[in-house]
Backbone bond lengths (Angstrom), bond angles and torsions (degrees), N, CA, C in turn:
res aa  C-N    CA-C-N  psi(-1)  N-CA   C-N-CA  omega(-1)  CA-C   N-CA-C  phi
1 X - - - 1.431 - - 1.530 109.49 -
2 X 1.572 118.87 156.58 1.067 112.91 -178.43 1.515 121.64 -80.07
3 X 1.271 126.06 152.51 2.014 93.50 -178.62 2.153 72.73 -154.43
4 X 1.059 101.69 162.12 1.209 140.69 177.33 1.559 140.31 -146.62
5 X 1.612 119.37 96.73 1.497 127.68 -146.88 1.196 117.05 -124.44
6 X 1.573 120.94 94.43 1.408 127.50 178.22 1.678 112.68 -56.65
7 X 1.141 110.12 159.97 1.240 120.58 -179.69 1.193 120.26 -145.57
8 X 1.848 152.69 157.12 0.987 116.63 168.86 1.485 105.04 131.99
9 X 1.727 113.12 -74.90 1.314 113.39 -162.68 1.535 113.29 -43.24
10 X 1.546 93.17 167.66 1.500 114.26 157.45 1.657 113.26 160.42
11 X 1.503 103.95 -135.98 1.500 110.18 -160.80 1.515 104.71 -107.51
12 X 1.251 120.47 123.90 1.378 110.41 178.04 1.673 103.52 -150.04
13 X 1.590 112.87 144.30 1.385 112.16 167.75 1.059 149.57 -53.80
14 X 1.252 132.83 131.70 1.492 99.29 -178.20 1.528 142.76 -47.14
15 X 1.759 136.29 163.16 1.383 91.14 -167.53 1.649 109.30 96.44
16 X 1.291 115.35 -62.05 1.301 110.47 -170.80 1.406 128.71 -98.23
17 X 1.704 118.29 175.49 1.287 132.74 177.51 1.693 114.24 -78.73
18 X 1.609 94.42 144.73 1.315 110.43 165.35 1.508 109.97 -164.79
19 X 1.540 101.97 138.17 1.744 117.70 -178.12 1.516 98.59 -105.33
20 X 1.210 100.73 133.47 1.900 115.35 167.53 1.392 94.96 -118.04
21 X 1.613 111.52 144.70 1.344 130.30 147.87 1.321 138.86 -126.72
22 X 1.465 120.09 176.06 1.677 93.20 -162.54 1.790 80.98 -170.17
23 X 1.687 79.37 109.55 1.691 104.72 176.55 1.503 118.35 -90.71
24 X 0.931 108.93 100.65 2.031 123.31 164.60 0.707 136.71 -78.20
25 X 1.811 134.85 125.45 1.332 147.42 -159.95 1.719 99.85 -142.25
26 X 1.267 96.14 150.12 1.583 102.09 163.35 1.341 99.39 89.10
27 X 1.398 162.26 7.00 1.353 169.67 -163.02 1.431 114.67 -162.79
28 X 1.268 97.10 155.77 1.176 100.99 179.48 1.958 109.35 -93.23
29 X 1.101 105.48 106.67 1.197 111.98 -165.35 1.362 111.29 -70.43
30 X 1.122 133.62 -46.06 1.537 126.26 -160.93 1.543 97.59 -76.16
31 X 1.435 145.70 -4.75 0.958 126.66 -174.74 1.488 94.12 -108.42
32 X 1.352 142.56 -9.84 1.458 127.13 -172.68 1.754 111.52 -102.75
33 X 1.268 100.49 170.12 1.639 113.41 -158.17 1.563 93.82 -104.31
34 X 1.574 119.08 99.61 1.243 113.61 178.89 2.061 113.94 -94.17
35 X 1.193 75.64 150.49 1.930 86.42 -178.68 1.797 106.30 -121.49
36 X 1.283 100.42 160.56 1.752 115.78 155.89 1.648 92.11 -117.59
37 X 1.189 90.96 146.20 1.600 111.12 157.31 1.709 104.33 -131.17
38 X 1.451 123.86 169.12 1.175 129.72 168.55 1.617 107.98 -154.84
39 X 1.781 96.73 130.42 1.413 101.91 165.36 1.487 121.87 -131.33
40 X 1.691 104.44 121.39 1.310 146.77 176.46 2.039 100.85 -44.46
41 X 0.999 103.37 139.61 1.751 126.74 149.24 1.644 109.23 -6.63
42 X 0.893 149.13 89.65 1.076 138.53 160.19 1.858 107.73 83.51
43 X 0.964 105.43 1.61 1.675 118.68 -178.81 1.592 110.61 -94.96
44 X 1.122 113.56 167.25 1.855 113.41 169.29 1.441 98.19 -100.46
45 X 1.176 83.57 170.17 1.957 93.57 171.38 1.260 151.75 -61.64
46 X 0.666 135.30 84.47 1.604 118.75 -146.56 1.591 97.39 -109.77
47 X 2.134 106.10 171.50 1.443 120.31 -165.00 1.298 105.87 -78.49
48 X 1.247 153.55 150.12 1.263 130.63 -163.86 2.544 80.03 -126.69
49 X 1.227 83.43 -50.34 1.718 94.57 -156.58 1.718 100.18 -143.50
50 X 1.316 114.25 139.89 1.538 126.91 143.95 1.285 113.52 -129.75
51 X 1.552 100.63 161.98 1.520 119.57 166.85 1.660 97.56 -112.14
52 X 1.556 110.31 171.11 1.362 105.46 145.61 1.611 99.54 -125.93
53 X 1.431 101.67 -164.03 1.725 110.68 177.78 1.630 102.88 -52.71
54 X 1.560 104.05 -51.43 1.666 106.85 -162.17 1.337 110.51 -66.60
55 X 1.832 115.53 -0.57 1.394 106.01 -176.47 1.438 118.49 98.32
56 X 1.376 136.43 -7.84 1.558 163.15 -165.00 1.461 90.38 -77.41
57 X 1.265 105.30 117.34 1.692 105.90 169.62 1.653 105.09 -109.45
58 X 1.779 102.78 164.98 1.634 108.08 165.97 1.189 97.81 -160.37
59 X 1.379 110.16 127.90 1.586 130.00 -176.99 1.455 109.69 -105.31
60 X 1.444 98.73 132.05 2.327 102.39 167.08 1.446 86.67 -58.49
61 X 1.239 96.45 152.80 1.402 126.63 167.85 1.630 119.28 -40.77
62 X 1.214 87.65 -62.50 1.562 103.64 -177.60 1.359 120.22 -67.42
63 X 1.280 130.52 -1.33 1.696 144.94 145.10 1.211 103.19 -94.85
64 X 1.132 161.74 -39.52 1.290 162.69 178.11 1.958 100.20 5.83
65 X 0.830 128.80 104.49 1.706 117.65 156.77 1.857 117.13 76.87
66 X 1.959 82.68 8.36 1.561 83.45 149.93 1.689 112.80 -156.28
67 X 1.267 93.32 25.44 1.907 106.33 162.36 1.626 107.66 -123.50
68 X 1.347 109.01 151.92 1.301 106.47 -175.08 1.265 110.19 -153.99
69 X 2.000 118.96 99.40 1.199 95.96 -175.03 1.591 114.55 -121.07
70 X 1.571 108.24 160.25 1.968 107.30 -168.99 1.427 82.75 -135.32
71 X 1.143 81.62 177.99 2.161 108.29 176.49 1.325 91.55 -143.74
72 X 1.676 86.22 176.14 2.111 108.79 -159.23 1.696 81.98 -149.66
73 X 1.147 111.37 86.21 1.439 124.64 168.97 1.924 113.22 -51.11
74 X 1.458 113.98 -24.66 1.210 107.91 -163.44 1.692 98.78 -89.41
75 X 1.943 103.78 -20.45 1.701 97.72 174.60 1.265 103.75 -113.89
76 X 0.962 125.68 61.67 1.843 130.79 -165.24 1.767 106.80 -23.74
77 X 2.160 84.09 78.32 1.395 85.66 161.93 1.837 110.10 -145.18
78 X 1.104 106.14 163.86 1.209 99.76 163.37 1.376 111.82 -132.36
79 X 1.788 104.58 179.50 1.429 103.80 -137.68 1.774 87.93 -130.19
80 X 1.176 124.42 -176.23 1.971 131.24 -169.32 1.633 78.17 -179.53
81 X 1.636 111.42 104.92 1.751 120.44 149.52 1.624 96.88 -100.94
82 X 1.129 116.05 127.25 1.214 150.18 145.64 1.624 144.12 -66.73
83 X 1.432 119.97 77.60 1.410 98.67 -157.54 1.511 94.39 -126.12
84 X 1.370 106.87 164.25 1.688 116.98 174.31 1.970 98.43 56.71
85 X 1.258 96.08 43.89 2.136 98.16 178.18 1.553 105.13 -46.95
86 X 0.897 122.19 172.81 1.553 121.46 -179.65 1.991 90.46 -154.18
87 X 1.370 96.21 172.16 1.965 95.64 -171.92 1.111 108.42 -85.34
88 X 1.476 114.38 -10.64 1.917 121.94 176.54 1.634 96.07 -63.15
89 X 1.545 117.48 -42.50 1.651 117.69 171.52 1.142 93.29 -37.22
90 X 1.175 161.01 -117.25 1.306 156.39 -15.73 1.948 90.03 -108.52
91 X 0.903 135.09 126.72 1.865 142.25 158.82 1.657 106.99 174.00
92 X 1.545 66.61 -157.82 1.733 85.51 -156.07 1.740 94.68 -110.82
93 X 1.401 96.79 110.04 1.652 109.02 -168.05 1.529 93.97 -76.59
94 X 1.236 118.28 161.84 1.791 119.60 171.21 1.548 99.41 -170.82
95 X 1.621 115.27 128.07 1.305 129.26 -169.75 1.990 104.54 -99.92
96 X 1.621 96.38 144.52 1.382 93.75 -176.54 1.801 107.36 -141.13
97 X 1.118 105.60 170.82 1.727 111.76 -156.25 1.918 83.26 -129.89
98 X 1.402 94.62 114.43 1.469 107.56 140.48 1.813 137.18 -123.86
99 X 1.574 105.24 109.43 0.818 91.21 162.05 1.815 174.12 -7.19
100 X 1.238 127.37 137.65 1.552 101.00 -162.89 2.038 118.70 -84.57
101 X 1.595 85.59 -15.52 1.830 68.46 150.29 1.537 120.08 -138.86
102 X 1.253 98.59 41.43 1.676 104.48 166.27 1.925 106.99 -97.34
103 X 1.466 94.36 157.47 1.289 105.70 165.93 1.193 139.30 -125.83
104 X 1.782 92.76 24.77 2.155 100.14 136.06 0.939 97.76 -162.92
105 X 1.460 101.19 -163.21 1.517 116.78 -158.82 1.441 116.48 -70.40
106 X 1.692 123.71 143.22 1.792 95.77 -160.62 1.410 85.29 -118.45
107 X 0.951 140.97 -22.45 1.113 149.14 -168.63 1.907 132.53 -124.02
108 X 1.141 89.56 120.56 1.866 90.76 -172.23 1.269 122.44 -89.28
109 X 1.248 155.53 159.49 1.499 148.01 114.92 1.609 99.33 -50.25
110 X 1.577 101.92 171.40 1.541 109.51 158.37 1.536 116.22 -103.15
111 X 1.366 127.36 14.39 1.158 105.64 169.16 1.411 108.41 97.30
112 X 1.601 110.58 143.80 1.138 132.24 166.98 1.551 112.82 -155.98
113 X 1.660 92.72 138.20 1.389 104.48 -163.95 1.657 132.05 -97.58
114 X 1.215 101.26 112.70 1.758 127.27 -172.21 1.812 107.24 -65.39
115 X 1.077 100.14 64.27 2.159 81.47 154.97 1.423 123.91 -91.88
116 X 1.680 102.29 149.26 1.376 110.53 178.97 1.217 99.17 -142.96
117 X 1.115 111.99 116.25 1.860 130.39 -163.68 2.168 94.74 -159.15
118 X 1.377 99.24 122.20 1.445 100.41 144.10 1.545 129.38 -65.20
């Protein structure tokens, strides 16, 4: 079965670092286009980061040049660096696998949860 397992969250200051990861089974990983999304308090979800197979990233705006995410095809995982967090970060990050001829995400993690509070 397919399963997908964040890792990572927690409490961090503003200002500061945090690494998420997100271990995949059940797919063939090196060929699919993995994403984080995160949804905020009373907010919807939004795209935070993708990869594809070839390695092609695209960042929301609002992480732009201080999120940074890669994968490790040989441990089918991918990775969310986090730097300079701010409290608008603050949710529940959750990584997802899309396929190479689907057109979205088919598969979820459940999430792990990011606070950033002094």
């Amino acid at each position: 079965q397919v399963q997908l397992v964040e890792s990572g969250g927690g409490l961090v200051q503003p200002g500061g670092s945090l690494s998420l990861s997100c271990a995949a089974s059940g797919i063939g990983f090196r060929f699919y286009t993995m994403g984080w999304y995160r949804q905020a308090p009373g907010k919807q979800r939004e795209l935070v980061a993708t990869i594809s197979s070839f390695r092609v990233t695209n960042y929301a705006d609002s992480v732009k040049g201080r999120f940074t995410v890669s994968r490790d095809n040989a441990k089918n995982t991918v990775s969310l660096q986090m730097n300079n967090l701010k409290p608008e970060g603050t949710a529940v990050y959750s990584c997802a696998a899309r396929g190479p001829s689907a057109a979205t995400f088919d598969y979820w993690g459940r999430g792990t949860q990011v606070t950033v509070s002094s």
